[in-house]
N, CA, C and O atoms as a MOPAC input file, in Angstrom:
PM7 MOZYME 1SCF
protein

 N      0.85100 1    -1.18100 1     0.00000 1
 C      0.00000 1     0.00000 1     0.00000 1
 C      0.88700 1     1.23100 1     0.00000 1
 O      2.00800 1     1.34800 1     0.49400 1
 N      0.13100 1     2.15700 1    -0.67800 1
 C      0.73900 1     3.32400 1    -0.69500 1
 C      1.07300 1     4.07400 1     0.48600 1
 O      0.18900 1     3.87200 1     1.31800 1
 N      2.22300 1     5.08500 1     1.06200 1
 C      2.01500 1     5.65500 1     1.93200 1
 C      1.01100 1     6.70200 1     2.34600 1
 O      0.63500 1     7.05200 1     3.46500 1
 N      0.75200 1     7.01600 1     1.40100 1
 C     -0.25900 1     8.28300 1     1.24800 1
 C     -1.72900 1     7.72000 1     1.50700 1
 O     -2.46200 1     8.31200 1     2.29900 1
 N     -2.25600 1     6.30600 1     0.68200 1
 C     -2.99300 1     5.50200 1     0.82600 1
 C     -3.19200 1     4.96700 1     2.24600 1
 O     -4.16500 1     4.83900 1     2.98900 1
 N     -2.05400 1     4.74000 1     2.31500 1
 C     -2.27900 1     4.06400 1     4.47800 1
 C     -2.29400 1     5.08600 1     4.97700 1
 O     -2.51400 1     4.79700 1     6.15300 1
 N     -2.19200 1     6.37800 1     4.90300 1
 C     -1.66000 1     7.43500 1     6.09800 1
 C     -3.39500 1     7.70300 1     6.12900 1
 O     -4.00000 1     7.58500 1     7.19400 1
 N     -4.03900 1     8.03600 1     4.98000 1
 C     -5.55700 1     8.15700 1     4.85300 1
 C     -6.25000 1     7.33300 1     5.23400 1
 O     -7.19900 1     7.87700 1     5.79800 1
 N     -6.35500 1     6.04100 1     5.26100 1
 C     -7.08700 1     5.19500 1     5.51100 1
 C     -6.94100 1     5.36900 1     7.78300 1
 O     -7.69900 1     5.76000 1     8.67100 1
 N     -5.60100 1     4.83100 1     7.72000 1
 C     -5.31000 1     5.15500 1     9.47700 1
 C     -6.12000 1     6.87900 1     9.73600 1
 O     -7.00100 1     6.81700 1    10.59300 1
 N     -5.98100 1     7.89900 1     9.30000 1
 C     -7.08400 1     8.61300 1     9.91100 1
 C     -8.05800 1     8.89100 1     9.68400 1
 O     -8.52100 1     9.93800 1    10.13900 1
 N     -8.86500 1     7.96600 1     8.78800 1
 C    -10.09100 1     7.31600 1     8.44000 1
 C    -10.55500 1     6.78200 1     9.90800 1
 O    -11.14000 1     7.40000 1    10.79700 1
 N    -10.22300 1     5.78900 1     9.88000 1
 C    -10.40700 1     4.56300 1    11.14800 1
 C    -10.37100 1     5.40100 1    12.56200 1
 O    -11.33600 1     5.43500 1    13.32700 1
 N     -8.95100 1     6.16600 1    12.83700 1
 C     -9.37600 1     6.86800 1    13.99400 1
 C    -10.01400 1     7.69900 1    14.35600 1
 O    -10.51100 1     7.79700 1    15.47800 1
 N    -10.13400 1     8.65700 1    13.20300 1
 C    -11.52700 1     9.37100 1    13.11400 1
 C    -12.87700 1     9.52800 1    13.72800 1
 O    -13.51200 1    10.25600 1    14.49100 1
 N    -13.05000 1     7.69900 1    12.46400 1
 C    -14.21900 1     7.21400 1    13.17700 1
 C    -15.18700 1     8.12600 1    12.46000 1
 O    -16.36800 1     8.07100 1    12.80200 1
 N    -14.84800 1     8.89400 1    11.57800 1
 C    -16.12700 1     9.56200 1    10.82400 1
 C    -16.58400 1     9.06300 1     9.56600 1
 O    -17.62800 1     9.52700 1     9.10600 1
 N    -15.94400 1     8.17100 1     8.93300 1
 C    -16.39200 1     8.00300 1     7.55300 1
 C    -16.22200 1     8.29100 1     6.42100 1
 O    -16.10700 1     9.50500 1     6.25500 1
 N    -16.13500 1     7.52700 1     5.29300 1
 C    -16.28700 1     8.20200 1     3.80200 1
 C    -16.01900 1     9.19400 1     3.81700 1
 O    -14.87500 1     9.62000 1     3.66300 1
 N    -17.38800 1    10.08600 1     4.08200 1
 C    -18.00400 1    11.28900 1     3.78400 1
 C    -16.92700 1    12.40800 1     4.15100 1
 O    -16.93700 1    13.59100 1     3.81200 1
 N    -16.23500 1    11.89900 1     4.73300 1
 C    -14.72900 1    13.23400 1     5.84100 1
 C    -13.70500 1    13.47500 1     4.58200 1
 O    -13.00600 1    14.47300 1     4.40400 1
 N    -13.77700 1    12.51800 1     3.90200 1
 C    -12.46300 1    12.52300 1     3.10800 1
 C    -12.58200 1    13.67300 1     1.90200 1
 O    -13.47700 1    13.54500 1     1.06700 1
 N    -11.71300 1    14.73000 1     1.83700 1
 C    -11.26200 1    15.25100 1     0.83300 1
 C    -10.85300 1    15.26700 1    -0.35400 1
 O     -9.77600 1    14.67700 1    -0.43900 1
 N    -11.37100 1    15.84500 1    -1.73000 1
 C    -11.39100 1    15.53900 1    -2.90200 1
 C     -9.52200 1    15.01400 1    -3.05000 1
 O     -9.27900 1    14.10000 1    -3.83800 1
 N     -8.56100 1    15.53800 1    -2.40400 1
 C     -7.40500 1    15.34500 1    -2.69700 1
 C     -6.92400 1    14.00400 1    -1.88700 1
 O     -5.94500 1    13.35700 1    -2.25900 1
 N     -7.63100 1    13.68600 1    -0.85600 1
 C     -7.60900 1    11.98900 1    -0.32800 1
 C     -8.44700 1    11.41900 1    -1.15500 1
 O     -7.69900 1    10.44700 1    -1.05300 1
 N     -9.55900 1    10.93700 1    -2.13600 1
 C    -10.08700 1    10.39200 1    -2.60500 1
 C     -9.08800 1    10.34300 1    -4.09700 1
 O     -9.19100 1     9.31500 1    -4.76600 1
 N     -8.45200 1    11.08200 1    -4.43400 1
 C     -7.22600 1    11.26500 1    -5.49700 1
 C     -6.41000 1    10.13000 1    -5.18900 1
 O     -6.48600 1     9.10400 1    -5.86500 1
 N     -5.60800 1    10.24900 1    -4.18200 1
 C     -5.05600 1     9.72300 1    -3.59600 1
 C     -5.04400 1     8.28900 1    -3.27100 1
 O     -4.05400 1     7.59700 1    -3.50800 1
 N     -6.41700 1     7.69400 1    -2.58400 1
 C     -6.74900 1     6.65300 1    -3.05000 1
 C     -7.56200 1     5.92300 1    -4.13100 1
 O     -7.95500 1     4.77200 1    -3.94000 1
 N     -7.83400 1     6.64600 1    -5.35500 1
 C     -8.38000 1     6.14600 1    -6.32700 1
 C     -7.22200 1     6.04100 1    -7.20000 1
 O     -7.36300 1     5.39700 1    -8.23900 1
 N     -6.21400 1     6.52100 1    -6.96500 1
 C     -5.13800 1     6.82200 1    -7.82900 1
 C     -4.53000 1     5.49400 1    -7.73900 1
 O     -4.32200 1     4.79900 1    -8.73400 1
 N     -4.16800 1     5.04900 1    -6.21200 1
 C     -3.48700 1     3.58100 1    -5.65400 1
 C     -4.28100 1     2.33100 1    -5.70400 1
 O     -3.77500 1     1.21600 1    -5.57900 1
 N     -5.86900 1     2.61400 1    -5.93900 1
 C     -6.56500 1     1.82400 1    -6.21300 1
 C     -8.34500 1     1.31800 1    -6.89200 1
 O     -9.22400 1     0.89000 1    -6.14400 1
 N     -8.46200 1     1.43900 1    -7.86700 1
 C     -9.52500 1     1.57600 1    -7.81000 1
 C    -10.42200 1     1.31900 1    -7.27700 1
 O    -11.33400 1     2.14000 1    -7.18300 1
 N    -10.49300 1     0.21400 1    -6.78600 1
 C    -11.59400 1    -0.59700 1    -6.05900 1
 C    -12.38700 1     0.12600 1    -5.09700 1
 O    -13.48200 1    -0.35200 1    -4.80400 1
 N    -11.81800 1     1.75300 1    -4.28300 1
 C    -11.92900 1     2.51800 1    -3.66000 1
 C    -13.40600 1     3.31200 1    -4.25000 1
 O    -14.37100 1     3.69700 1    -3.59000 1
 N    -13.23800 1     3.36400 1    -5.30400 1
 C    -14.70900 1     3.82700 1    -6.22800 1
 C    -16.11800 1     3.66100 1    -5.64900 1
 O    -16.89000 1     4.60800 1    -5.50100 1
 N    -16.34800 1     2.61000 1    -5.38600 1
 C    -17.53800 1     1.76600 1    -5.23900 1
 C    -17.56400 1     2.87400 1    -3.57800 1
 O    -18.35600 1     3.76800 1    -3.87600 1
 N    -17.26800 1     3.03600 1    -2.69500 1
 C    -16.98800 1     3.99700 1    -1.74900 1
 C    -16.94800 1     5.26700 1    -2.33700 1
 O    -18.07500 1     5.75900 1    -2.27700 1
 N    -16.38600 1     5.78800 1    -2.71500 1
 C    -16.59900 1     7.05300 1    -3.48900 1
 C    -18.03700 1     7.22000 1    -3.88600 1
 O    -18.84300 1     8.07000 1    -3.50800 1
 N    -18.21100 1     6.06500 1    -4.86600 1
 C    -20.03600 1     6.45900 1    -5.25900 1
 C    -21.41500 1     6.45900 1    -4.28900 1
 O    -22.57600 1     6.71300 1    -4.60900 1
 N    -20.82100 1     6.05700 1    -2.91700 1
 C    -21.64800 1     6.00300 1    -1.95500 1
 C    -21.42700 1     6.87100 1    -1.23100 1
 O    -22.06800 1     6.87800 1    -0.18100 1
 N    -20.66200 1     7.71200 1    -1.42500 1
 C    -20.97300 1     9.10000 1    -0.30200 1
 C    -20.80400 1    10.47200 1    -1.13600 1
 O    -20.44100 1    11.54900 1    -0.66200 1
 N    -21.20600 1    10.15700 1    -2.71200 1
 C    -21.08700 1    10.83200 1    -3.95000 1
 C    -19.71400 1    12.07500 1    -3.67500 1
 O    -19.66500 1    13.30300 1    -3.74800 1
 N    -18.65700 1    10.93100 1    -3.31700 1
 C    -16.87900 1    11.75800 1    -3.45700 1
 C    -17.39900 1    12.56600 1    -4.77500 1
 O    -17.84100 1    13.70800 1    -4.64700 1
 N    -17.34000 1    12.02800 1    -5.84400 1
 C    -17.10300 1    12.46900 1    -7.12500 1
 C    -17.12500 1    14.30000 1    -6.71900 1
 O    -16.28700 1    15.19200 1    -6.85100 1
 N    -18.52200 1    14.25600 1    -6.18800 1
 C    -18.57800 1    16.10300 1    -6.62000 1
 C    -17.94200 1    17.02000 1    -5.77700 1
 O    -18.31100 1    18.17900 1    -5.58300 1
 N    -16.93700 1    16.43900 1    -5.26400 1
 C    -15.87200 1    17.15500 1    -4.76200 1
 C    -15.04200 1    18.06800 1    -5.43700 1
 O    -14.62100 1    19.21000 1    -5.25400 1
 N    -14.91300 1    16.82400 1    -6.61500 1
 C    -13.78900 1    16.84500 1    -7.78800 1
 C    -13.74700 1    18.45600 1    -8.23600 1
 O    -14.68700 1    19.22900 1    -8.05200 1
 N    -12.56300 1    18.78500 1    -8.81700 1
 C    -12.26600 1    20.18600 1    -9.59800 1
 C    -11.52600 1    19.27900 1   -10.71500 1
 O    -11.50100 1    18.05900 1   -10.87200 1
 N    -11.09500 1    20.05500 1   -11.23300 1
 C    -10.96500 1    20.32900 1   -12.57900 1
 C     -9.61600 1    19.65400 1   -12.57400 1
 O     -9.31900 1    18.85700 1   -13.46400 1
 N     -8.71600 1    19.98800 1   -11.49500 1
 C     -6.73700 1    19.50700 1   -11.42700 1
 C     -7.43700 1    18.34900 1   -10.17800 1
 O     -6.33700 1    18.03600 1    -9.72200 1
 N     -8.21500 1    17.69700 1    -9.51100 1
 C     -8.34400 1    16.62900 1    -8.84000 1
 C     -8.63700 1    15.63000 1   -10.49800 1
 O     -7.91500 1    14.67500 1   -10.78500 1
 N     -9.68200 1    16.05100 1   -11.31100 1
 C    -10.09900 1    14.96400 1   -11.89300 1
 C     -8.66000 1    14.64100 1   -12.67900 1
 O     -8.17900 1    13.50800 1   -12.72100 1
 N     -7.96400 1    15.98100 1   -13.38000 1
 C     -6.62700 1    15.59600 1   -14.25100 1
 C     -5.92100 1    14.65500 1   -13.09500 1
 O     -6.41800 1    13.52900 1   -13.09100 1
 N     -4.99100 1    14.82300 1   -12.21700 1
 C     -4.53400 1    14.23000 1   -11.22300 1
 C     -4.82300 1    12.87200 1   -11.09800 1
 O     -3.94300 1    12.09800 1   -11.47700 1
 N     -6.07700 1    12.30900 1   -10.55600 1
 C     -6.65100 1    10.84000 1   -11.32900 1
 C     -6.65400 1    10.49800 1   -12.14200 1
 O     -6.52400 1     9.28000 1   -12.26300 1
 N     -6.81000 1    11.34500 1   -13.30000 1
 C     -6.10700 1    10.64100 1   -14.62100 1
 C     -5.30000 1    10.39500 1   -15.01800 1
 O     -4.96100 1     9.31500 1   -15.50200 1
 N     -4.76500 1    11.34100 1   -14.92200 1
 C     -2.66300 1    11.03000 1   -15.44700 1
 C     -2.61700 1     9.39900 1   -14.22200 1
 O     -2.19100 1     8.49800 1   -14.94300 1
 N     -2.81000 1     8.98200 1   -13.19100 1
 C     -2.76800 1     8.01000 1   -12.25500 1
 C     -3.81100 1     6.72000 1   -12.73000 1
 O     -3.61000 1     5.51500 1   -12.57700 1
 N     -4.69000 1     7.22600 1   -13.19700 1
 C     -5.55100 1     6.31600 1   -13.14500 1
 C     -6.66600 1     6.75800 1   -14.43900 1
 O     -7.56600 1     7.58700 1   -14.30600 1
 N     -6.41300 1     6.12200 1   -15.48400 1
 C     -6.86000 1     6.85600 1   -16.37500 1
 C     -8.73700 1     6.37400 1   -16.94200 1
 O     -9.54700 1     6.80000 1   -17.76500 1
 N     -8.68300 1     5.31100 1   -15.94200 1
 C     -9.80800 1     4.36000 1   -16.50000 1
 C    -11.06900 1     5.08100 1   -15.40500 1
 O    -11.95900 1     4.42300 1   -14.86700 1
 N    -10.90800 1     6.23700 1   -15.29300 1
 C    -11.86800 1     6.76800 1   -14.69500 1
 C    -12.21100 1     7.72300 1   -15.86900 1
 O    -13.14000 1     8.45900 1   -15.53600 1
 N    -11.89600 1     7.89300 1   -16.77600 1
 C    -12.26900 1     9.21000 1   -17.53400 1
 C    -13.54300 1     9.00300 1   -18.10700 1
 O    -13.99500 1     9.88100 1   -18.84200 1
 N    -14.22600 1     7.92400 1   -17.87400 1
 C    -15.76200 1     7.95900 1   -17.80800 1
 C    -16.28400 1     8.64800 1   -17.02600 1
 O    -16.74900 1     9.74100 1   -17.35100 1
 N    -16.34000 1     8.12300 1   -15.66900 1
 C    -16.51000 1     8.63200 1   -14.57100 1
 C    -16.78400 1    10.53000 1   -14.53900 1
 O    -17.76300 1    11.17500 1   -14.16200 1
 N    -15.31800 1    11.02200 1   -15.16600 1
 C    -15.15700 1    12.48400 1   -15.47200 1
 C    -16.36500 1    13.12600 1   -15.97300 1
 O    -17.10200 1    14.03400 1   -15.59000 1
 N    -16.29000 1    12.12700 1   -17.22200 1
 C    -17.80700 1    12.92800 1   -18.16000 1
 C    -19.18700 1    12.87100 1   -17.46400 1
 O    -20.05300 1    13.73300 1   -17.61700 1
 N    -19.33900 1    11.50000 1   -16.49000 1
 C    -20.86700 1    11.74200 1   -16.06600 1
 C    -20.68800 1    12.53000 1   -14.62100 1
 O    -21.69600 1    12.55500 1   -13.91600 1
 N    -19.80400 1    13.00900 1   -14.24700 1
 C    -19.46600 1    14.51900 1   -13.70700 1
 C    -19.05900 1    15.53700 1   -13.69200 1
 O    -18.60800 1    16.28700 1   -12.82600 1
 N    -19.36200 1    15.61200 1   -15.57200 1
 C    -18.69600 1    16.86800 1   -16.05500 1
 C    -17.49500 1    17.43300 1   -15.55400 1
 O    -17.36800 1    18.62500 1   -15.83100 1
 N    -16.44300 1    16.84400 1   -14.80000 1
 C    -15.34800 1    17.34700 1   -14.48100 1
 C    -14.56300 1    17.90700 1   -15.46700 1
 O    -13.80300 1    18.83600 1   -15.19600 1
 N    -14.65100 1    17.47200 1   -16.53200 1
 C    -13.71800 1    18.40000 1   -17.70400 1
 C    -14.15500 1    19.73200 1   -18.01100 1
 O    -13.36100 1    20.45700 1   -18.61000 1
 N    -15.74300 1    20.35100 1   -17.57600 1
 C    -15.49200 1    21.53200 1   -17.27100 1
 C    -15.06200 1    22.18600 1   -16.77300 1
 O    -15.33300 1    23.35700 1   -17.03700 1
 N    -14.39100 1    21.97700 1   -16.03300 1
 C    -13.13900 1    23.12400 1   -15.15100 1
 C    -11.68500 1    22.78700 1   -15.47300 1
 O    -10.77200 1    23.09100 1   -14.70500 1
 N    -11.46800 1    22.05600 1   -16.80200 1
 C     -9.86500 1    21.56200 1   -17.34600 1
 C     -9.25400 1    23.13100 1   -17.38300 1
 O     -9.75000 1    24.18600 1   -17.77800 1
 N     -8.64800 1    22.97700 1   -17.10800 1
 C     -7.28400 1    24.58100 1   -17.74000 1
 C     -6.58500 1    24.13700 1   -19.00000 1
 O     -6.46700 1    22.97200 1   -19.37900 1
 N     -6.13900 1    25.21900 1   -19.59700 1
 C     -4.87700 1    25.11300 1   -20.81800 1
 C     -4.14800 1    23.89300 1   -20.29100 1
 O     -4.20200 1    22.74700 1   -20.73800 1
 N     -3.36700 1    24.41000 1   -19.12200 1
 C     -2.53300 1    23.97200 1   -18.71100 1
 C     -2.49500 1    22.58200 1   -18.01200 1
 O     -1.55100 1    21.79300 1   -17.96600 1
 N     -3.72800 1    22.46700 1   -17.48300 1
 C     -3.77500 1    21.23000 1   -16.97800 1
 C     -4.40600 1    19.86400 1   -17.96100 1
 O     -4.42800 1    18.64300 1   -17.80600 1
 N     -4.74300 1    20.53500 1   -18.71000 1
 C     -5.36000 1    19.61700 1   -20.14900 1
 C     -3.83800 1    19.64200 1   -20.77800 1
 O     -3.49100 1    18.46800 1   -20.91100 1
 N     -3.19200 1    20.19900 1   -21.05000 1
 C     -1.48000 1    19.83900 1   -21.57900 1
 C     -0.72200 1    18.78400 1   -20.63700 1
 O      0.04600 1    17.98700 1   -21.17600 1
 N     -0.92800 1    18.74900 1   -19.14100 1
 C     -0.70900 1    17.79600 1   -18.86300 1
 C     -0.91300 1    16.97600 1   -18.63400 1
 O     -0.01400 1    16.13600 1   -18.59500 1
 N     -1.97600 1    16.70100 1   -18.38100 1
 C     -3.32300 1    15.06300 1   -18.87800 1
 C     -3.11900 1    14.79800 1   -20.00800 1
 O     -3.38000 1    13.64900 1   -20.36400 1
 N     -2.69100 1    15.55600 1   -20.78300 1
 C     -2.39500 1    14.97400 1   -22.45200 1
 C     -1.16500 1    14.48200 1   -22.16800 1
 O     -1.39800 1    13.29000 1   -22.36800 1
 N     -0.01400 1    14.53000 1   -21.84500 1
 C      1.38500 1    14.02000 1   -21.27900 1
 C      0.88200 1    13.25700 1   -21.46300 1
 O      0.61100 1    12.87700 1   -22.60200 1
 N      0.47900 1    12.60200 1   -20.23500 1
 C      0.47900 1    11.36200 1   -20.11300 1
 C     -0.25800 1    10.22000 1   -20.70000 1
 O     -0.01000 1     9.01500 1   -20.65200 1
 N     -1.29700 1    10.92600 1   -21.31000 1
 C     -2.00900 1    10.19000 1   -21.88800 1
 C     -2.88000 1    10.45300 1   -22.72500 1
 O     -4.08900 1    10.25800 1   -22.59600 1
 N     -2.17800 1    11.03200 1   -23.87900 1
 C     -2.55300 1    11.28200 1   -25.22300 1
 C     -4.05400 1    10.77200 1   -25.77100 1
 O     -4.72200 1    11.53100 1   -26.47200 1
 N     -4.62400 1     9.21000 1   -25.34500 1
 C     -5.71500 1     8.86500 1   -25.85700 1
 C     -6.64000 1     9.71900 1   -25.70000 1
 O     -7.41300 1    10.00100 1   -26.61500 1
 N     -6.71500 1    10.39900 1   -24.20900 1
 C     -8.04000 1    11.05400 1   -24.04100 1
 C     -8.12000 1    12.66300 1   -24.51300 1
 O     -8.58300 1    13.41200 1   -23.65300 1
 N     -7.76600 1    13.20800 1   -25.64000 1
 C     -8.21600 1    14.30100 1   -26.20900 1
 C     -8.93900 1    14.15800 1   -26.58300 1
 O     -9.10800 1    15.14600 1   -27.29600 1
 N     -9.93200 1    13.36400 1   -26.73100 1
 C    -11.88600 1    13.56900 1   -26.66300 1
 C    -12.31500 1    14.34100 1   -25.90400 1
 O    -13.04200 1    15.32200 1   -26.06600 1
 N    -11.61000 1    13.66000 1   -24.54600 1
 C    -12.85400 1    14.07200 1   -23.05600 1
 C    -12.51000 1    15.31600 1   -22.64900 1
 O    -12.87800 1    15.77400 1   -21.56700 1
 N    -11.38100 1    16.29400 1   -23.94600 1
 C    -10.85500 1    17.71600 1   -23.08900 1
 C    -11.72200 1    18.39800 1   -23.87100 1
 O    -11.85600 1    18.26500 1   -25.08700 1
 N    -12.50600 1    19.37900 1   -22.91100 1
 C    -13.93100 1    20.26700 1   -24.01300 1
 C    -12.48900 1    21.39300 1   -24.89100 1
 O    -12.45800 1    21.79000 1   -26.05600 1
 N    -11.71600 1    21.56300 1   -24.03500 1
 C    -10.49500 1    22.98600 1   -24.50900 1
 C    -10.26700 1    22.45600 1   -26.02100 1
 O     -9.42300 1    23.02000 1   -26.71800 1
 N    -10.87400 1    21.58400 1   -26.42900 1
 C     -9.94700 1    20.68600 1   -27.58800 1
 C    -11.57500 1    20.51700 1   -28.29200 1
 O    -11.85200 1    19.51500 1   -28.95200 1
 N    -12.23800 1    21.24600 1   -28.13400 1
 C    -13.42200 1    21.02600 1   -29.26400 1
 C    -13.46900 1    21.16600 1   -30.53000 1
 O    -14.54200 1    20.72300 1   -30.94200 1
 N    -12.57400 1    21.72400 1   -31.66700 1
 C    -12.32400 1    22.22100 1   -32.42000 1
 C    -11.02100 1    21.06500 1   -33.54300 1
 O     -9.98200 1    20.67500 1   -33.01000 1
 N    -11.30200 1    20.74500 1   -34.83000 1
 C    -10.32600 1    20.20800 1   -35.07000 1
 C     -8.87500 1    20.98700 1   -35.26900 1
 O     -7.79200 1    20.48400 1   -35.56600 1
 N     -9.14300 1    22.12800 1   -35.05600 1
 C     -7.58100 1    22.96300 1   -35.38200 1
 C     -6.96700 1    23.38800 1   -33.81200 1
 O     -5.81600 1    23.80300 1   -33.67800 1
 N     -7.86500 1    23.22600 1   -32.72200 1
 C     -7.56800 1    23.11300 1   -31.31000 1
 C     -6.43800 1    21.56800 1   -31.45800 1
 O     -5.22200 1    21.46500 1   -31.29200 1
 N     -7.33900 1    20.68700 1   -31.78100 1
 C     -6.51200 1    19.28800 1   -31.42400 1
 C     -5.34500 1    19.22100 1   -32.14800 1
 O     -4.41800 1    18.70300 1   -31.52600 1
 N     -5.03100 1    19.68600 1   -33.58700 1
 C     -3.76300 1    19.66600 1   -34.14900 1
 C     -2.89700 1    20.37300 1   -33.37600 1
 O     -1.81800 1    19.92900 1   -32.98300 1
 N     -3.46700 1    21.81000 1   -33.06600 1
 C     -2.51700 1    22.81500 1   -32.62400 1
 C     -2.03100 1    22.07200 1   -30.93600 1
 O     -0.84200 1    22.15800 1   -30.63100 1
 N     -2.76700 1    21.55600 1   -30.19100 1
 C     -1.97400 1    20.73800 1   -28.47000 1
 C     -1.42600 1    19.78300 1   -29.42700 1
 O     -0.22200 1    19.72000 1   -29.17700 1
 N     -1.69500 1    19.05400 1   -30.34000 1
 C     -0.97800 1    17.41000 1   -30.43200 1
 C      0.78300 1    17.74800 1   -31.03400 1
 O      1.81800 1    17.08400 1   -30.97800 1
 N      0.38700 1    19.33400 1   -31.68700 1
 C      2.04100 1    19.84100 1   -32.38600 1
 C      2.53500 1    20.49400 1   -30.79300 1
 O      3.71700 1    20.48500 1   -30.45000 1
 N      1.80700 1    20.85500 1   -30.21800 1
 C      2.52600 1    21.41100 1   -29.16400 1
 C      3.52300 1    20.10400 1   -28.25900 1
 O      4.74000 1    20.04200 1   -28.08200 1
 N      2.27400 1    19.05700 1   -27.76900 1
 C      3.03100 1    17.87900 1   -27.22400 1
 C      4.28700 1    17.67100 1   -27.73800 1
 O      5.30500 1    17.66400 1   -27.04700 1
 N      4.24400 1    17.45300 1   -29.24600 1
 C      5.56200 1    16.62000 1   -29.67700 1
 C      6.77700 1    17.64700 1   -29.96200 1
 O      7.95300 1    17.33100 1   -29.78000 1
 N      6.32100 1    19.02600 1   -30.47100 1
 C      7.26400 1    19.80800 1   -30.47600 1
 C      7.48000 1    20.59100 1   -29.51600 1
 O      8.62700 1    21.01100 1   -29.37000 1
 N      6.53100 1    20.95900 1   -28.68800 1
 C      6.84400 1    22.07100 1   -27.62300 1
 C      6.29000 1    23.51400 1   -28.25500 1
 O      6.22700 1    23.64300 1   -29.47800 1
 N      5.89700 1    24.58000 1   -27.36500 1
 C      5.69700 1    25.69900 1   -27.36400 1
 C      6.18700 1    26.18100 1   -28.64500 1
 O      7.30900 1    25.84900 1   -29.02900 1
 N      5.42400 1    26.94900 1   -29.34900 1
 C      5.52800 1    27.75400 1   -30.66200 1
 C      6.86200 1    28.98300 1   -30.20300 1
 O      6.65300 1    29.21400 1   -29.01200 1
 N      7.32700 1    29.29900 1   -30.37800 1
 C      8.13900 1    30.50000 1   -30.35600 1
 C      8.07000 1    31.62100 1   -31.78100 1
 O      8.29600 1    31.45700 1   -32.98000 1
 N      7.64200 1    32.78900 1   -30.95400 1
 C      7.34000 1    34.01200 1   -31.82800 1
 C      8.55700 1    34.44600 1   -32.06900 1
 O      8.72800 1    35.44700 1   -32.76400 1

């Protein structure tokens, strides 16, 4: 287990409060180390915690949530910047970035990825 994963879970337990206590950036955290954590998440509806750099964050980690994203619209709050780096890592999902609606949007990030920043 992760450290970050056990350090959350141990003040889970001593707590003694539940699910519901945990913070969009502990639910990162452990959805990131595991999915199975989900099924918990959907029972104390974690999801709408989420922002915009929690949902990227789970993705670049855990990318098989980017369903999940769309039926909580989390890609409405993507940034430039944080949609450039969800694309890093994982190029497949320039669908689920709205910043990328446009086919001359998606050429222009996919030349950026491989070449880097335009210089004027």
């Amino acid at each position: 287990m992760s450290e970050k994963a056990n350090k959350i879970l141990t003040r889970l337990i001593d707590s003694g409060k539940g699910w519901k206590s945990l913070s969009s950036d502990e639910w990162v955290d452990l959805l990131s180390y595991d999915s199975e954590y989900a099924s918990k998440c959907d029972a104390v509806n974690g999801w709408e915690r989420f922002n915009g750099s929690d949902w990227v964050e789970l993705l670049k980690n855990n990318p098989r949530f980017a369903e999940k994203c769309g039926e909580y619209n989390g890609e409405k709050d993507f940034t430039v910047w944080n949609t450039i780096e969800l694309l890093k890592a994982h190029p497949h999902l320039i669908d689920i970035c709205p910043l990328l609606n446009s086919t001359d949007a998606k050429i222009w990030i996919t030349g950026w990825l491989i070449d880097g920043p335009c210089r004027l």
